[in-house]
C-alpha positions in Angstrom: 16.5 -114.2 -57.2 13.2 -116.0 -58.6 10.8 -113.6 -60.9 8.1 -112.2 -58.0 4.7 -111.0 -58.3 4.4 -107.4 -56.8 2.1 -104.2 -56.8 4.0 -101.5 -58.8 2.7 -98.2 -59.8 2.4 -98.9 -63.5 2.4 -95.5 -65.6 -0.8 -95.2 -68.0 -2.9 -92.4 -69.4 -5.6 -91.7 -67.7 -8.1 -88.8 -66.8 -7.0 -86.7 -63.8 -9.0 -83.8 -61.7 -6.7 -80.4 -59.9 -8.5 -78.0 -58.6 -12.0 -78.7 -60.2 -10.6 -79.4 -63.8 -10.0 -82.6 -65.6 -7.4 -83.2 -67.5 -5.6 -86.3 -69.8 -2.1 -87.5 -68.5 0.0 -89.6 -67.0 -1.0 -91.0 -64.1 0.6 -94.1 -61.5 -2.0 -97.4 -61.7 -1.5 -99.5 -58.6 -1.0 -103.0 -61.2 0.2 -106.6 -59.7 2.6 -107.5 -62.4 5.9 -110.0 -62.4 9.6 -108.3 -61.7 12.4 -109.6 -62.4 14.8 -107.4 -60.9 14.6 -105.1 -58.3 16.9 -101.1 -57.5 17.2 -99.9 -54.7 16.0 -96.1 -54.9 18.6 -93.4 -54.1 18.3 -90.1 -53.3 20.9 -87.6 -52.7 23.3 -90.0 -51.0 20.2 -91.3 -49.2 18.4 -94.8 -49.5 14.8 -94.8 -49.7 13.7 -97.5 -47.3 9.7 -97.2 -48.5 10.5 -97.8 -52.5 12.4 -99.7 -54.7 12.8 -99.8 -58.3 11.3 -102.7 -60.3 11.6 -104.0 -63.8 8.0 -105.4 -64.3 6.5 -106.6 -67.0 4.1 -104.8 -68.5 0.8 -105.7 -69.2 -0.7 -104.9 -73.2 -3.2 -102.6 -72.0 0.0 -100.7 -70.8 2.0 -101.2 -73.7 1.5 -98.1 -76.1 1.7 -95.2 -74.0 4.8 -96.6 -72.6 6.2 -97.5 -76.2 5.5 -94.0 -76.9 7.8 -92.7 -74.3 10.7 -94.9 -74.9 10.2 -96.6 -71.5 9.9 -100.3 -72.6 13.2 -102.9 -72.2 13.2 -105.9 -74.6 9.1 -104.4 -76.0 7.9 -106.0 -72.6 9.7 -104.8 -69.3 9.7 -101.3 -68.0 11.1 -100.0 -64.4 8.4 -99.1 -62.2 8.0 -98.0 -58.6 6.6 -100.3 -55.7 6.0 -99.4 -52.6 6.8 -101.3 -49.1 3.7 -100.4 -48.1 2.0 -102.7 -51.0 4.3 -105.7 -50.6 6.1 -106.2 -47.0 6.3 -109.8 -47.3 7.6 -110.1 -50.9 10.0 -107.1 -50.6 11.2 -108.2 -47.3 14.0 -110.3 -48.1 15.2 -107.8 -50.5 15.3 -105.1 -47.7 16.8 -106.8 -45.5 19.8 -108.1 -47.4 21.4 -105.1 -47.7 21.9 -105.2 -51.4 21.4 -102.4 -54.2 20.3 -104.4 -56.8 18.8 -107.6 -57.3 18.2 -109.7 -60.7 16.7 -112.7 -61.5 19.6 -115.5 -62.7 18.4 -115.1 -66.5 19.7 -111.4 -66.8 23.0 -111.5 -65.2 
């Protein structure tokens, strides 16, 4: 597989509202980043057919709340969530082969 560009839900801090009252967490930023691999996600024997896994790279903005949490691979990749939904075209081929796991010829 070539490196890709997709949507992933990129983890940041951010501000967040429940119930009336804000608060300063994690929160999911939809983020169009390159990935060079790709998981499929599992779930009790199940696959999900709406999400994969995606090493992305991560943006600097994104960078030190991730190195924080011991998240990053190699100080620039970090696994992230995209949705089908986001990217049917560029996720397509992926889905349709079959295959668990896909990775870019580089990181064999």
């Amino acid at each position: 597989m070539k490196p890709i560009r997709l949507q992933v839900q990129m983890p940041t801090l951010g501000v967040f509202t429940i119930k009336g009252r804000s608060a300063i967490g994690e929160i999911e930023q939809l983020t169009e980043t390159m990935v060079i691999a790709l998981r499929r996600v599992e779930f009790k024997g199940v696959l999900d057919e709406q999400t994969v896994r995606a090493l992305a790279f991560v943006p600097e903005a994104f960078r030190p709340h991730l190195r924080c949490e011991g998240r990053l691979i190699d100080g620039e990749y970090a696994w992230c969530l995209a949705h089908l939904a986001d990217n049917k075209k560029s996720l397509a081929p992926f889905m349709a082969s079959g295959e668990r796991e896909c990775k870019t010829e580089g990181e064999q």
